[in-house]
N, C-alpha and C positions, 0 to 999 in steps of 0.2 A: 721441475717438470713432473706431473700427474702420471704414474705406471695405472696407463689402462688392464682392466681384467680381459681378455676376447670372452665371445658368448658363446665358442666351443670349448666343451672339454680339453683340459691341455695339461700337461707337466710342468712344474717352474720349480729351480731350485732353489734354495734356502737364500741366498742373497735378493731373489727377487722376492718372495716371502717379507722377509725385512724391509723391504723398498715399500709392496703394499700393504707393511702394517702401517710404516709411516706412513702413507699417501692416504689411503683409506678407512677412515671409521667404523664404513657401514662392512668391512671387510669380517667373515664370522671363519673360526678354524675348528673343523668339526673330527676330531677324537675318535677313531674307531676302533679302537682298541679295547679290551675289556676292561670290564674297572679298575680291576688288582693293578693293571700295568700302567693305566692311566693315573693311579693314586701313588704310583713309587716315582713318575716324573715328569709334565706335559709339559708343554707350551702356554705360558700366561694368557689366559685370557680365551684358552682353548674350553670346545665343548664335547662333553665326551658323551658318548652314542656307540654302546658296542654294535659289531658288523648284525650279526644275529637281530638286535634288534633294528636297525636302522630297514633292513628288510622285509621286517615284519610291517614296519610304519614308512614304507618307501615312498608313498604318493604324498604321503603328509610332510615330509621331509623335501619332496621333489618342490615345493611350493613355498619353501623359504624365501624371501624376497633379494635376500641381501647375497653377492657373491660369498660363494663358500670352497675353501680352501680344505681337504679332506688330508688328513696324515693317521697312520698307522707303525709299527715299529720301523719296515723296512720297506712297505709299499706297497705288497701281495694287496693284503685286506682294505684298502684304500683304494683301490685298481678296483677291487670288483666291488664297492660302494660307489664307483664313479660311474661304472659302466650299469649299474641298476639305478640310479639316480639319473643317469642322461638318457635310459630308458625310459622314463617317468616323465621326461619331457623340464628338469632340469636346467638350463643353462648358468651362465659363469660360474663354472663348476672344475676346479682344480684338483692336482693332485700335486703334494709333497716329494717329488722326487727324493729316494734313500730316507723316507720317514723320521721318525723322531730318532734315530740313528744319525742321520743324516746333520739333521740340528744340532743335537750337542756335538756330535765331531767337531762341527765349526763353532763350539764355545755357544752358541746358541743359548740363552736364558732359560729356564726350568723350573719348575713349580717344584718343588721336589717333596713327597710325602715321608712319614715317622716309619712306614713298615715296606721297606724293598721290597721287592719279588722280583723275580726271574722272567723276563717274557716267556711270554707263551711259546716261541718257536726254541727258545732255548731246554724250555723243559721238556718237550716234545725229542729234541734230541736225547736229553739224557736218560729220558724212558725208554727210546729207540736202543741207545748202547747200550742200556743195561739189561735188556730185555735180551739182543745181540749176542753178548757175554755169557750172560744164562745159560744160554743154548747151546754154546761153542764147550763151556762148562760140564752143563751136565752131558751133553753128548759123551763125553768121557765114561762115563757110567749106561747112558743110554743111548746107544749109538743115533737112533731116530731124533732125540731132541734138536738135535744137527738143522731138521727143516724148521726149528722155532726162529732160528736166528735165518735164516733164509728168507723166512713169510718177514722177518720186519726188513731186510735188505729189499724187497721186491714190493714192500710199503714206500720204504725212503724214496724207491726210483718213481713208484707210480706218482707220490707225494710232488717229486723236483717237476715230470712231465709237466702235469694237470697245473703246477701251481694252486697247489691248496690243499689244507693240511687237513682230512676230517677228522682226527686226534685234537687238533686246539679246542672246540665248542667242550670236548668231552673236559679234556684239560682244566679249561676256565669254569668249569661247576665244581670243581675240588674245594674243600674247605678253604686250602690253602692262597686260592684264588679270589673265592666272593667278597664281593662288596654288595652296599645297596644298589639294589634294583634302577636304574635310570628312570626317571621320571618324565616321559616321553613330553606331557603338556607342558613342564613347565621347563625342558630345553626348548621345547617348537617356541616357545612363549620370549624366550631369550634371543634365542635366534633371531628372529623376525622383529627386535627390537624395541618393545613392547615395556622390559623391563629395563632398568638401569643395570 
């Protein structure tokens, strides 16, 4: 039996994922994560489109023919490519419930690239603590550095409210993070099934 996609936005988890890769061909999984993260592990067959950009080229993306299946590490960043893409007028337009997390938990298949990296929300953290520490630190010496590690406390919190980290974009332009540039035409080119 055929797992229909619906033509609202919706959440499915990783076993239905697998259901409509086997049922579906024309089914496309759209990567929006940054490259660095996308190149240490995706989903076969998955196409990567950082958030940033997918934004930038929203209505061109909104106009993909083929149902599109959207994953990020944990779901934040794929949450708000869904909800700009079903803006756009969009439909059969998913989301990866617990993102490429989610996936390998469950043994999930993986592309896996030659140079790891750290996600982005992971190293967001440890520039958060370290930054935290610093302050707690030098406070000893300088009583006032006390509000350094306060300003990233009252980051982390406004960060968990809003859902959305504005430290990752900066993050992902680190040496340690670039890759090449996404080549917007010849994903839309892919997508839309054009090429092999």
């Amino acid at each position: 039996m055929k797992t229909e996609l619906s033509r609202e936005p919706d959440t499915i988890d990783v076993a239905t994922l697998r259901q409509l890769r086997h049922d579906d061909p024309l089914l496309r999984i759209l990567d929006v994560r940054n490259g660095g993260e996308f190149e240490t592990a995706h989903i076969p067959g998955s196409y990567n489109v950082p958030l940033d950009t997918l934004v930038e080229h929203v209505d061109e993306f909104a106009q993909v023919e083929h149902p599109v299946v959207l994953v990020c590490q944990s779901g934040g960043r794929a949450s708000r490519a869904r909800t700009r893409l079903a803006s756009a007028g969009k439909d059969t337009l998913h989301l990866l419930e617990g993102g490429i997390n989610a996936w390998t938990a469950s043994n999930g298949e993986v592309v896996e690239g030659h140079r790891p990296r750290w996600a982005l929300d992971r190293q967001v953290r440890l520039a958060a603590g370290a930054v935290a520490v610093a302050g707690v630190l030098a406070s000893s010496v300088v009583p006032k550095a006390k509000w350094m590690a306060a300003g990233v406390g009252v980051g982390l919190v406004y960060m968990a409210i809003a859902d959305n980290c504005p430290v990752s974009p900066l993050m992902a332009k680190l040496p340690y993070n670039r890759t090449d540039p996404c080549d917007v035409d010849t994903v839309l080119t892919a997508l839309n099934g054009l090429v092999a």
